[in-house]
N, C-alpha and C positions, 0 to 999 in steps of 0.2 A: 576661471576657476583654477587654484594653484593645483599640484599633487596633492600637498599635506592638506589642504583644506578638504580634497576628494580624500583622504587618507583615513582621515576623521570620520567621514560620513558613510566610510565604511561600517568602522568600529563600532559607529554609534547601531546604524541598522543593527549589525551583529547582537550588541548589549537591549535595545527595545524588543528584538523578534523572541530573546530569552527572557528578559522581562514579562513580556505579554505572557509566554505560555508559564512560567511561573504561577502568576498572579490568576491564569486560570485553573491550573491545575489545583490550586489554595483553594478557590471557590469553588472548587466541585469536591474538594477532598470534607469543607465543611457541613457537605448532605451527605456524608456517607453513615448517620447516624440518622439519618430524617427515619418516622415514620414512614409507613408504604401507603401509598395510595389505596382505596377500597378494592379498584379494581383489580390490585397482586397482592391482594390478603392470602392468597392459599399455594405463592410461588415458593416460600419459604417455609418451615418449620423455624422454631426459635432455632434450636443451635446448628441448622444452617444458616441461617440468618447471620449469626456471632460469626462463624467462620466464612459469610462473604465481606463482613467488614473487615477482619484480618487478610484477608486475601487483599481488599482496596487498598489497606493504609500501608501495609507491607509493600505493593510493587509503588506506591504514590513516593515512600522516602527511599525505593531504590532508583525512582524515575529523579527526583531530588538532585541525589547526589549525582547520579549519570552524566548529567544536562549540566550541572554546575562544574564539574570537570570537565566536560567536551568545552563549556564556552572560557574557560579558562585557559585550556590547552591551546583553543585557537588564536584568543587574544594575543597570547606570550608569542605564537610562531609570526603574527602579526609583527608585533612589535619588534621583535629578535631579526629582523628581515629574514625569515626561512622563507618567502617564497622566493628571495633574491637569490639567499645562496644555492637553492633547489636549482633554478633558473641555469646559474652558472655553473652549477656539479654537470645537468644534462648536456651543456654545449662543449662542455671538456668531453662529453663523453661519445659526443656526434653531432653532427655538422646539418645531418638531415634533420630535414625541418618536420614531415611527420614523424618521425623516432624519437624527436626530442618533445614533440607533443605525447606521445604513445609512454616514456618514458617521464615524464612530469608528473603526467594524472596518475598512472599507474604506482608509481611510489606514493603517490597523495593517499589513494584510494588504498593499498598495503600499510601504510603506518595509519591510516583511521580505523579500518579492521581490529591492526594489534592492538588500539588503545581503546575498542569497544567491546572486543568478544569476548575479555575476562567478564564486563557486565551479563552480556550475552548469556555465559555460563553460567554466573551466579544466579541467572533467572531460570534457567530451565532446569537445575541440577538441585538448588536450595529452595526456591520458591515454590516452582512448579513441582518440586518432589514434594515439598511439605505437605501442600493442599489436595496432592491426590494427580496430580493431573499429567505430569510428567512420565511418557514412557520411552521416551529414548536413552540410549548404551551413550556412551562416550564414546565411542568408535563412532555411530552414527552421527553424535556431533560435529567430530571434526571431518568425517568424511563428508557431510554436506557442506562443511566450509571448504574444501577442497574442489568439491562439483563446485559448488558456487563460483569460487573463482575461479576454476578453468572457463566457465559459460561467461564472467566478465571480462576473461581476456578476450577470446575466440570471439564474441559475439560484439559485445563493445568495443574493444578495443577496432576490430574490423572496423565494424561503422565509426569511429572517431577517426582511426587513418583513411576512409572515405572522406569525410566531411574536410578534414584539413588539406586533402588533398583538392577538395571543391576550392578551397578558398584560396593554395596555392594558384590553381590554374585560371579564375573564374574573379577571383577579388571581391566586392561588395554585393555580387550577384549569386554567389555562391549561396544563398540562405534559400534560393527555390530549389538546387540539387539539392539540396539537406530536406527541403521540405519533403520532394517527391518521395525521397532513398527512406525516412524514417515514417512515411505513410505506406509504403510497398513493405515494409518490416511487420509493421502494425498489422496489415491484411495479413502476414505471413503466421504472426502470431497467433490472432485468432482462428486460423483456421487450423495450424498445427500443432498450436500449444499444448493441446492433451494428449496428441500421439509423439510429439518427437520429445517435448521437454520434462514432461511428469515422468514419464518412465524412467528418468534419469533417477527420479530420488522416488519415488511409491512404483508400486503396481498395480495394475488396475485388469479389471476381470469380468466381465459378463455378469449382469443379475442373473441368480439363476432360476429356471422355472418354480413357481410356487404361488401363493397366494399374492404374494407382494407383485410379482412382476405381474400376476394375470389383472392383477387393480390396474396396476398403472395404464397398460394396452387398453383397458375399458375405458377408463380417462381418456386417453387419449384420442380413442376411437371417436367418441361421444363430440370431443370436444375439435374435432377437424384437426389434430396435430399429428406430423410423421413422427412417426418413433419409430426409428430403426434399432438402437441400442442403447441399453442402460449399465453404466460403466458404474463397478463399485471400486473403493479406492481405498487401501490400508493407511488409513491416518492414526489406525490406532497403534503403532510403531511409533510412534510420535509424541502424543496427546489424545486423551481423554475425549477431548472435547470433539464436539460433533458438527458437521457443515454437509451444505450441499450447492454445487454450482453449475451455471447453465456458460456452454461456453461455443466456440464455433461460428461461423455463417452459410445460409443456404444449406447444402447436404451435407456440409460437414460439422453442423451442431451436434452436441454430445451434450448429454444429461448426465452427471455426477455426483452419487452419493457418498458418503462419508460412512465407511464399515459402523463406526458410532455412532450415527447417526441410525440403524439400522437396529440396533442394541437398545437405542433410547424410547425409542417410537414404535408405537402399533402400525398398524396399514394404514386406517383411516387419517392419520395424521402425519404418515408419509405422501399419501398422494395429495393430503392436501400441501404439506412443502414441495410436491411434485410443481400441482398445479400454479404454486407462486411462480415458479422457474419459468413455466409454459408462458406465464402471464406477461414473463418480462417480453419472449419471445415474440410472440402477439402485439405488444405495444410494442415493436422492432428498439425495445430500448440501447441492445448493444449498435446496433446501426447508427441509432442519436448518440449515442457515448463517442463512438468512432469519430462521427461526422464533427461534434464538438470542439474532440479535443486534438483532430487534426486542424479544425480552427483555428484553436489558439496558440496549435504552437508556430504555425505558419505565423501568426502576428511576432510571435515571441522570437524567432527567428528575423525575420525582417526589422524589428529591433536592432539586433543585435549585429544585423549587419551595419546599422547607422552607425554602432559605433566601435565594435573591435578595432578598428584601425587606428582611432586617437590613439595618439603615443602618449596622454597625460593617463591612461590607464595602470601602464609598465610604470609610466614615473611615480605613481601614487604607492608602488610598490617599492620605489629606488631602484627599479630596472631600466638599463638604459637602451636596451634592445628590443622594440615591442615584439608582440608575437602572437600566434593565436592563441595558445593557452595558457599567457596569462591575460589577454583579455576575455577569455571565457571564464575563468576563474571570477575574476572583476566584476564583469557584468553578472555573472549570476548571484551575486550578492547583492548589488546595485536594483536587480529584478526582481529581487525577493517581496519585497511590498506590494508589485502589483500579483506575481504570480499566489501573492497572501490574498487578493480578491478575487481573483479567478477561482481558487479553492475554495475561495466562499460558494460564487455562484453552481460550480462543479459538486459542493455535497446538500446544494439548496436542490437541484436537479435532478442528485440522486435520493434523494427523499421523496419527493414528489413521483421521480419511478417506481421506487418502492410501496409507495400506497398505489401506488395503478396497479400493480402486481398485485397486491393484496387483494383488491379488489376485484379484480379478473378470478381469484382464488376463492374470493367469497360470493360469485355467484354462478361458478361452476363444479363446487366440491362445498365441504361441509365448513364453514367460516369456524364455528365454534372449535372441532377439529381441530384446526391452523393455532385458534388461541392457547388450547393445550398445549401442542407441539414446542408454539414461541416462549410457554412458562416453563417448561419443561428441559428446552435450552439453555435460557436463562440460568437458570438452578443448576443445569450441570456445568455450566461455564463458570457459574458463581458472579455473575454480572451486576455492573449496579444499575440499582434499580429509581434508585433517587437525582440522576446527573444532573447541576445545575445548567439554567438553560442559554447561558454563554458560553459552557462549552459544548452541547446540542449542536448549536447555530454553528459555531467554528469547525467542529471534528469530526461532526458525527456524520457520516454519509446515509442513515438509516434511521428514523425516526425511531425514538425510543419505544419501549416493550406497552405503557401504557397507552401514548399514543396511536400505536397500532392496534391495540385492540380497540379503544375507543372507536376506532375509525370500522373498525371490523364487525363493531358491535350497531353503528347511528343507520 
């Protein structure tokens, strides 16, 4: 295989993986007029209904344009050889080899920021203002861009000058340090990701005594779960919209509700969102998540160590010095197809959790409960309700609103 031929078949992945989601995004944009099903005849009022279809076709032609500029802008830096002259600005700039990685991605990763987050903006400022649901300041915006990227330099950036340095010392063997360093990360997260990293951008506070918290402890009790603490969480600085999540291992699980969440919902149908969370817990599904998808990326890693070293990676770019990032660059667009069916299998599994959850929910709390709470989401998120079922199967990690109740209901 020459460069240019590898060159191509870059691009081309690149134009099919925008194509595909195009032409999915068209066919679910086509049902955002269907009829509702019998069973979310009473999720909607009409002219909520009129305003969740403006809501769909409004972000569907800012999704449009977004996606048609990103795969445009790529193409051109493609063809213009910017990953050449990127390549050769770094090595003027330093001789070390992890700096010149650290210094690569990092400008990669800074000019795709600058050329997304005017979208960014336009969505939470014009969209999400319009329809009600936006409540962040402008200060808030760019000060989470500014968390944001201090957390990818300090956090990423570390683990990428780890990994480069595996591969300086280590060579083709390097992909099991990478495997262990970014599964010891993973344990780290889950276990500390609501106390070190949320605080960074929400606050989060103790449920406090009342009715709601005395349900849930009786849930609990009933149903053999520790609960040690119910963490509430100001999302509503943010958005409207309302969530709740289950996160942690062992004793350091935490329960998480959504301050909106708590606004939207009575008790009965908070402990039955309680008891979906409990459910995942009981089915150990973050356990099988973990186990999963340190799975795959251990394959996906050992990959990639077969092939970072070809030097026809650099030349498929007109780089005549290979290196590790840009055959990490390379490869991960070359791995894009399969990690496209790994994400198949990864939201087929999380659906399949989700109805175990549901079900653990519908035979330890009140099922009907649950199906309010889930119409009642729905409608304040402004959700659609009609998605076609190609993009179901490709996106959705969550079986649709009918779907679950169906299942809620047999």
């Amino acid at each position: 295989m020459t460069p240019q031929y590898l060159f191509y078949i870059i691009i081309t992945i690149l134009c099919v993986n925008f194509l595909k989601d195009q032409v999915l995004s068209f066919l679910n944009a086509q049902h955002f007029n269907d009829a509702f099903p019998e069973e979310l005849n009473d999720v909607y009022e009409e002219k909520d209904y009129l305003k969740s279809q403006a809501y769909k076709k409004t972000n569907y032609k800012l999704s449009v344009l977004s996606s048609s500029f990103s795969i445009v802008v790529t193409v051109l830096f493609f063809f213009l050889n910017g990953f050449a002259l990127l390549d050769a600005y770094v090595r003027e700039w330093t001789s070390n080899e992890i700096l010149q990685t650290l210094y690569f991605v990092g400008i990669l990763i800074i000019g795709s920021s600058l050329l997304t987050s005017p979208f960014s903006y336009y969505k939470t400022f014009v969209i999400e203002e319009k329809f009600g649901f936006n409540k962040m300041t402008k200060t808030l915006f760019f000060t989470d861009l500014i968390k944001s990227g201090l957390l990818t330099v300090i956090l990423g950036g570390g683990i990428l000058a780890l990994i480069t340095y595996f591969y300086q010392q280590t060579g083709s063997s390097f992909w099991m340090y990478t495997w262990l360093l970014i599964a010891l990360f993973s344990v780290v997260m889950n276990l500390f990701y609501t106390s070190l990293i949320v605080p960074l951008f929400n606050k989060q506070t103790l449920l406090e005594a009342g009715e709601l918290k005395t349900a849930l402890e009786k849930y609990s009790t009933e149903n053999g779960f520790q609960l040690d603490n119910i963490f509430v969480i100001d999302g509503s600085k943010r958005s409207t919209k309302a969530n709740a999540y289950f996160s942690g291992l062992g004793p350091k699980k935490r329960i998480v509700l959504y301050d909106t969440l708590l606004n939207d919902l009575n008790t009965e149908e908070i402990v039955a969102v309680f008891a979906h969370e409990v459910g995942h817990f009981k089915k150990k599904h973050i356990l099988y998540n973990f186990f999963i998808t340190t799975l795959l990326t251990g394959c996906t890693l050992y990959i990639l160590s077969l092939l970072i070293a070809n030097p026809i990676l650099a030349a498929s770019l007109k780089i005549d010095i290979p290196s590790f990032h840009i055959g990490l660059i390379v490869f991960s667009i070359l791995y894009s197809p399969i990690s496209e069916f790994t994400g198949l299998v990864m939201h087929s599994v999380s659906r399949k959790f989700e109805y175990q959850a549901d079900n653990y929910a519908k035979t330890t709390s009140n099922p009907e409960a649950l199906i309010t709470s889930l119409k009642k989401l729905s409608k304040n998120s402004l959700s659609n309700l009609t998605p076609h079922k190609a993009t179901v199967f490709m996106y959705y990690s969550h079986p649709t609103l009918k779907q679950r109740i169906n299942n809620l209901r047999k």
